[in-house]
Structure formats: C-alpha cells, structure tokens
C-alpha positions as CSV (number, residue, x, y, z in Angstrom):
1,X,0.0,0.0,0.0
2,X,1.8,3.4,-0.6
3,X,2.5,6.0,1.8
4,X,1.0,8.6,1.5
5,X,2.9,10.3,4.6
6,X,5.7,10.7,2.3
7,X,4.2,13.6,0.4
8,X,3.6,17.4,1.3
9,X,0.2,17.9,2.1
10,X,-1.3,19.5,-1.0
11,X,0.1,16.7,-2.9
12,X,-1.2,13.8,-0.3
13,X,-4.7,15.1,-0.5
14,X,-4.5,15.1,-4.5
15,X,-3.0,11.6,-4.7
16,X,-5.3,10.2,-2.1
17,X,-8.0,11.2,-4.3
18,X,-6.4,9.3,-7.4
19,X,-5.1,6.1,-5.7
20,X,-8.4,5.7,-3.0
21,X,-11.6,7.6,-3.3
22,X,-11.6,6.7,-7.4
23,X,-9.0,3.8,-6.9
24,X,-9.4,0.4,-7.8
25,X,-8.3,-1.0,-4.8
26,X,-6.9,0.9,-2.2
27,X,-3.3,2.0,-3.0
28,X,-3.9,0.8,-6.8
29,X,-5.2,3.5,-9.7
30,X,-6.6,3.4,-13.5
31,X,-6.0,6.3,-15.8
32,X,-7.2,6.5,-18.9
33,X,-5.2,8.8,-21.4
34,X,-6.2,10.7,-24.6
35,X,-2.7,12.7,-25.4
36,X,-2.4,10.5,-28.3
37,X,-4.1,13.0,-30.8
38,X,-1.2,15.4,-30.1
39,X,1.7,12.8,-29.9
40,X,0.3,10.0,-33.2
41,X,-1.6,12.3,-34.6
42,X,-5.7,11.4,-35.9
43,X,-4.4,8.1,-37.2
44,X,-5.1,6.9,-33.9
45,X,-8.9,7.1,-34.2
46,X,-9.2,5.8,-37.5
47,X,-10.0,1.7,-35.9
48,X,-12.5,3.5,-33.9
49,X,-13.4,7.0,-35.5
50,X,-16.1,7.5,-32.6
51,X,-12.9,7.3,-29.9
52,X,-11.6,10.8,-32.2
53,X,-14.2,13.0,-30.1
54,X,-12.7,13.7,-26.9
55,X,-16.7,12.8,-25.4
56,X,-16.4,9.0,-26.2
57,X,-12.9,9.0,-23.8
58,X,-15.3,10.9,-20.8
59,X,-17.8,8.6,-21.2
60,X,-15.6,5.6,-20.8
61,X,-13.8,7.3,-17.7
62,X,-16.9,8.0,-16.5
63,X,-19.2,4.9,-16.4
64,X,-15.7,2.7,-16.2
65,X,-15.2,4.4,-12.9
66,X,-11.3,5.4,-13.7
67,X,-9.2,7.0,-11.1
68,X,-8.6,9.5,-14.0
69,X,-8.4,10.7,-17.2
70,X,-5.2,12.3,-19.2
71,X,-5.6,15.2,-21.5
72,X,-3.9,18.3,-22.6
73,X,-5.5,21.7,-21.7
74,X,-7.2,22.1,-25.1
75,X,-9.8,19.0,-24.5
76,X,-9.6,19.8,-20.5
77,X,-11.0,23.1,-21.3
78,X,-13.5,22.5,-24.0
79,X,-14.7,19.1,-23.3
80,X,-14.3,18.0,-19.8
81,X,-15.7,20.8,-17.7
82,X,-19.2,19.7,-17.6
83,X,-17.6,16.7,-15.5
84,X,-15.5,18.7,-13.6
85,X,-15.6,16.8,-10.2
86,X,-17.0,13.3,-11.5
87,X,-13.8,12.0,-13.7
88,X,-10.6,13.5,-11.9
89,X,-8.1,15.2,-14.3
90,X,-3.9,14.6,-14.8
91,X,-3.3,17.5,-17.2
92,X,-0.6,17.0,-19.7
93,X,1.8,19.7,-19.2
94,X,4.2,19.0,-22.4
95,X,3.6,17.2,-25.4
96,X,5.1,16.6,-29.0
97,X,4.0,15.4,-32.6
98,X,5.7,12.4,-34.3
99,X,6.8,14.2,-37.3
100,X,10.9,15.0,-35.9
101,X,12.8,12.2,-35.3
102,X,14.0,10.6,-32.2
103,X,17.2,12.1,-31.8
104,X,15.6,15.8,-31.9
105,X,12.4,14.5,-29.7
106,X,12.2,17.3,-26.6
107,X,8.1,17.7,-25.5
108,X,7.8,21.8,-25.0
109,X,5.1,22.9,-22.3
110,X,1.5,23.7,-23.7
111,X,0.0,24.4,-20.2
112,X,1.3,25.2,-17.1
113,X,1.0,24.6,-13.3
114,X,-0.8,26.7,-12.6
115,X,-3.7,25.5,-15.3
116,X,-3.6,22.2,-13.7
117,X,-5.0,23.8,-10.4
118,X,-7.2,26.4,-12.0
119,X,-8.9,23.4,-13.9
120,X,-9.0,21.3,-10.7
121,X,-6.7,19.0,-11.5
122,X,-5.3,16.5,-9.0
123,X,-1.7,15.6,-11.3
124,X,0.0,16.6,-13.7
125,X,1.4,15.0,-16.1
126,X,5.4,15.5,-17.5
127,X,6.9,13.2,-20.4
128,X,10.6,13.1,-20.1
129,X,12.9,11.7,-22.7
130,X,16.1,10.0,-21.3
131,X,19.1,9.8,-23.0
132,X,18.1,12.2,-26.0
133,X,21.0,14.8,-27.2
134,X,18.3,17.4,-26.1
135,X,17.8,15.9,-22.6
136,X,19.7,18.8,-21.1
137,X,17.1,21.3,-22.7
138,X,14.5,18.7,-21.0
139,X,15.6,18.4,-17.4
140,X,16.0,21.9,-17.2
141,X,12.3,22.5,-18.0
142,X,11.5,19.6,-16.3
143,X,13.2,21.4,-13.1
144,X,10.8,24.7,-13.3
145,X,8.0,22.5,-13.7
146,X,8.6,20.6,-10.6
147,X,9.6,23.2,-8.7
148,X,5.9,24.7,-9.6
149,X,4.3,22.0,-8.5
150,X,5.9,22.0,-5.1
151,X,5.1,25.2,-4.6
152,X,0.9,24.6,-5.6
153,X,1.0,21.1,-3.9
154,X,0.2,19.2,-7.2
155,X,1.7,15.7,-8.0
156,X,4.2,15.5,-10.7
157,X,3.3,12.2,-13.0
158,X,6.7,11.2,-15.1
159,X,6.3,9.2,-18.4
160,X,9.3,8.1,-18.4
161,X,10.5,7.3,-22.0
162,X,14.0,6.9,-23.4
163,X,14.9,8.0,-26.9
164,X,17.4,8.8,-29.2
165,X,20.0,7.4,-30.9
166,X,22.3,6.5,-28.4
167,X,19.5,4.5,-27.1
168,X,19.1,2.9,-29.7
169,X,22.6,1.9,-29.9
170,X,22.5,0.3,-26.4
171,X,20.0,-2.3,-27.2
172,X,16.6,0.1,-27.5
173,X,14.1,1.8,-26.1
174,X,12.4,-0.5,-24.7
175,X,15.0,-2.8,-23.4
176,X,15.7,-3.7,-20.1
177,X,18.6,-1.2,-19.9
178,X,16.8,1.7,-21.3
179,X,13.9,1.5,-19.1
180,X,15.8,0.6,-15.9
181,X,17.7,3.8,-16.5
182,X,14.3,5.9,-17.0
183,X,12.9,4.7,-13.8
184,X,16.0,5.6,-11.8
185,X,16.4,9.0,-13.7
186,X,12.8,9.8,-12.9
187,X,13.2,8.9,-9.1
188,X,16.3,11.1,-9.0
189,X,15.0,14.2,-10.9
190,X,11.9,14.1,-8.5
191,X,8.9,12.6,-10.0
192,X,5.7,11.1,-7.3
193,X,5.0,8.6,-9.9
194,X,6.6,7.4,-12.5
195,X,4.6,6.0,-16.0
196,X,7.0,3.2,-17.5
197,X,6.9,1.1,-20.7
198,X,7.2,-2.6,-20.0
199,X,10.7,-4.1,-21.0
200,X,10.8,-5.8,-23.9
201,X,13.5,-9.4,-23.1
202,X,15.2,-9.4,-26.9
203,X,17.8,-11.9,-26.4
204,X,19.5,-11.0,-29.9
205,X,20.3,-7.3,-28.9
206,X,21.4,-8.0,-25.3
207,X,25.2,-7.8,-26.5
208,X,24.5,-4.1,-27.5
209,X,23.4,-3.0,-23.9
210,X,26.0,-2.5,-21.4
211,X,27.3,-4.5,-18.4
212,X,25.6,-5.9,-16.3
213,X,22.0,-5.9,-18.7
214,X,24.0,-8.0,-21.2
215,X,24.4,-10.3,-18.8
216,X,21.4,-11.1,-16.5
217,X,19.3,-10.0,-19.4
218,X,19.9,-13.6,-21.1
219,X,18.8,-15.3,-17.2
220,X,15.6,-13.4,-16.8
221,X,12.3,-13.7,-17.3
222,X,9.1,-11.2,-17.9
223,X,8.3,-10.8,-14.4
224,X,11.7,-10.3,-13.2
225,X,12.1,-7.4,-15.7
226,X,9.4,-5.5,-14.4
227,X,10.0,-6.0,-10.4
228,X,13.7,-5.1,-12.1
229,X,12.2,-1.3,-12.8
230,X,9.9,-1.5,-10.2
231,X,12.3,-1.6,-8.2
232,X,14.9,1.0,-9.6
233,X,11.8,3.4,-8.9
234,X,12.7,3.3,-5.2
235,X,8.9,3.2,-3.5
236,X,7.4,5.6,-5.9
237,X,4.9,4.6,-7.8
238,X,4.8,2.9,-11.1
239,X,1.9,3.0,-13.6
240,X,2.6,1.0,-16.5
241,X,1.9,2.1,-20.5
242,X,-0.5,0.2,-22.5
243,X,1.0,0.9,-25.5
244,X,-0.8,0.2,-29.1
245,X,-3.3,-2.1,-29.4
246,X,-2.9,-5.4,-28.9
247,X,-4.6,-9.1,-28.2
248,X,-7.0,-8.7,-25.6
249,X,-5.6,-11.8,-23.7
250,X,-2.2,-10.9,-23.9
251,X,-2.5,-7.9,-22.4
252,X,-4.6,-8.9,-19.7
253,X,-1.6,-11.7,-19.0
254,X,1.1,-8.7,-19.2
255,X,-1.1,-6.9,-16.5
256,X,-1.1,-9.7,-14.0
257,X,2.7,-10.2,-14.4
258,X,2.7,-6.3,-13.1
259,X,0.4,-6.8,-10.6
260,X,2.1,-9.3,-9.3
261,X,5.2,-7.4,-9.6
262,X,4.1,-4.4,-7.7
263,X,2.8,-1.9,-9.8
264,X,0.6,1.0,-8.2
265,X,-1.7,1.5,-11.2
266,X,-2.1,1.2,-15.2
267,X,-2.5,3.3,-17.9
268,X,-4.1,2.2,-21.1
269,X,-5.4,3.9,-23.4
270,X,-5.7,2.7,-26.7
271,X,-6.1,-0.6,-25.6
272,X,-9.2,0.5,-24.3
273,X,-11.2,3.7,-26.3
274,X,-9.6,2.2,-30.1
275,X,-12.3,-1.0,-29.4
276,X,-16.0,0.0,-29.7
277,X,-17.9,1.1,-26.4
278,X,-19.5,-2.2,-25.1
279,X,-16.0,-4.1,-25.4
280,X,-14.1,-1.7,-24.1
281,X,-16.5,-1.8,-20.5
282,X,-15.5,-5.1,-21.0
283,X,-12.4,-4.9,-21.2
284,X,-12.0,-1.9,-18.6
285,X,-13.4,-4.5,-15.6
286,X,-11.6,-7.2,-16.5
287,X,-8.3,-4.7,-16.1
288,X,-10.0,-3.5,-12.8
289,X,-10.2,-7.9,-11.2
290,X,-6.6,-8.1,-12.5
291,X,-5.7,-4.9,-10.4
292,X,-7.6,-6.3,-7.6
293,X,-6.0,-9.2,-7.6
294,X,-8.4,-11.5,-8.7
C-alpha cells in the first residue's frame, strides 16, 4: 500500500484522491489517457473513429469508474468541464508530434502549473525523454515545472520514456537497460509517480546493452524485468503504459505479471477507447479484477 505520509500535504490530499476515493483497490489507480491525438496524430482514431471525439474517452472514464483521465489543456477546457468533479483530471503539461525524429524529440510545455490547479486537476502529467542529445534542454524544463508544483502542492506524474539514438545503440528503447535507467532518472529528478513502458527481453540485442543488462538479461524472465524497474523506482509509484493495441488476452496476462510485480496503477489507453464502447467496458473491468488481484 503506498505511503502517503511521504508527500507534502497538497500533494497527499490530490493523490489520495487518485489512488483511494476513485481507486481500484486501495493503494492501486486506472487512468485513462487521450494525449495521443497530439503525440500519433488522428491516425489513432481511424480503428474506432467514434474514440476521435474527446466525449467517447469521458464517457468511458466516466461509467468505467477510472481514477482518472489524461488530457492536454485544449480537450480539459472545451470538453471535460461539464464533468469537472465526477472524472478527476492529470493534465498533460508537455507534449510533442511524431513528425521530428527521435534524436531531436524534446516535449515543450502547452499548459502550465498553474492550469492544472485552475482546472481542478489533482496531477500533472510531465513526459521526459532519457538519454536524447536534447535531454539537457529537457531536465531543465522539467526542473521549473517541478519546482511549480511544489510550490501549488500538485503531483508530478513522469512518463518516463528513453529515446534517441544512443538508445538505440545500447540495445533500445524498450529494453531492459533503457527503461531501468528511465525509472532511476525519474526517481532522482523528483517525480511522485513514475509512467513506465514494459521491457521488452530481446535476447539478440542484449550484446548491445552495457554491463551488467547484457548479462542477467539472457537469465531473466518477464516478471523479473518488471520487479527489475519497479524496483529502480525506489517506492514511488509505477503505472505502466498500455501501449498500441494489442490481443485482448495478452495484455490482460502482461497486466497480471505487473500486478504481481508491484505496480501502483495502469494506464491504457488505446487498448481500451480504439475498441467499440461495449468491449471496451468489458475490457475496462476485466483490467479493474486483475488490479484487484483477482
């Protein structure tokens, strides 16, 4: 169960909201993100072209009881205000298109702090990229945003994401290494939870990651990779990334490995609002037994 006595008070009372008066379980919290219209661009929507108006995302949060939904200020403003109070809000402080490459990926503000509590936010939401050549530029906004939020008692949310490619020449984004690394960098730059992609185990690029990945990379198993970045994250929270969507059943497996491995919460999104309404109510309280441990 997390501890909550960890956290300034602002921050406790907004995170206590999240993870137990609209979580799961107690200690254990669903979000449900729509930043992917600024970060894939509409292409997104096209499986489901109802899921492209921001109401269809609301209304899932809504009736699917989720600890919270994800947006950036323009849908928190035009779209979500007539629930203001019945879905909680993270707003996305930063976000990017797809269009630049990796190597040149830094996410620039759209909103600030201070829109986050003037829309009655209870998080905020920050995506860092680790290991870019920009990641300078990116700590150092990352630093005024955090500093911010300590001073309006508002949780910082990290997504956590390496890129580049230096990455990419040390075995990937999402291999064990690069994500490992995330999680610690996170922790140390001063994220309250931390949103992680689950490590991906490909045997055939372990000799491009350092010592010692290269090594107990080849000895592990799925579970053990993610209590691995669990664990680099210290005792704050993880929420894992759904990702793109996938087989129903496998991703329900893959969220019972990171139940079992610790994790404080998940969010997916397209695995959820991509599939048409009924099956993705479905899908949404099948997610809530395997967070309940059941």
């Amino acid at each position: 169960m997390m501890d909550l006595s960890v956290y300034p008070m602002g921050k406790r009372a907004r995170l206590y909201r999240i993870f137990y008066e609209k979580g799961v379980v107690p200690g254990k919290a669903m979000l449900l993100p729509i930043d992917q219209g600024l970060e894939h661009g509409p292409s997104d929507f096209f499986d489901n072209p109802e899921s492209a108006h921001p109401d269809y995302q609301i209304k899932i949060a809504l009736e699917g009881g989720y600890s919270a939904i994800v947006m950036h200020i323009g849908l928190a403003e035009k779209f979500l205000s007539r629930f203001s109070g019945q879905v909680p809000l993270v707003l996305k402080l930063n976000g990017k298109t797809n269009i630049p490459p990796d190597d040149e990926a830094l996410s620039p503000l759209v909103a600030k702090v201070e829109d986050a509590v003037r829309l009655g936010a209870d998080a905020i939401g920050y995506t860092l990229y680790v290991g870019t050549p920009k990641q300078f530029e990116d700590i150092r906004q990352f630093m005024e945003v955090r500093r911010e939020a300590e001073r309006l008692g508002i949780p910082v949310i990290v997504w956590a994401y390496p890129r580049g490619r230096y990455v990419e020449m040390k075995g990937g984004k999402d291999s064990l290494y690069a994500v490992d690394y995330a999680a610690r960098v996170a922790v140390e730059v001063g994220a309250d939870v931390i949103k992680l992609n689950i490590p991906k185990l490909d045997i055939k690029r372990a000799v491009e990651m350092p010592e010692p990945y290269r090594s107990i990379v080849k000895e592990m198993d799925e579970f053990q990779a993610i209590k691995k970045v669990i664990d680099s994250a210290c005792g704050v929270p993880v929420i894992i990334a759904g990702g793109e969507k996938g087989d129903e059943e496998a991703l329900l497996e893959k969220a019972r490995l990171c139940v079992k491995a610790g994790v404080a919460g998940f969010n997916f999104g397209r695995n959820v609002w991509e599939r048409p309404f009924d099956e993705a109510m479905a899908l949404t309280e099948r997610l809530k037994q395997v967070l309940a441990g059941n």
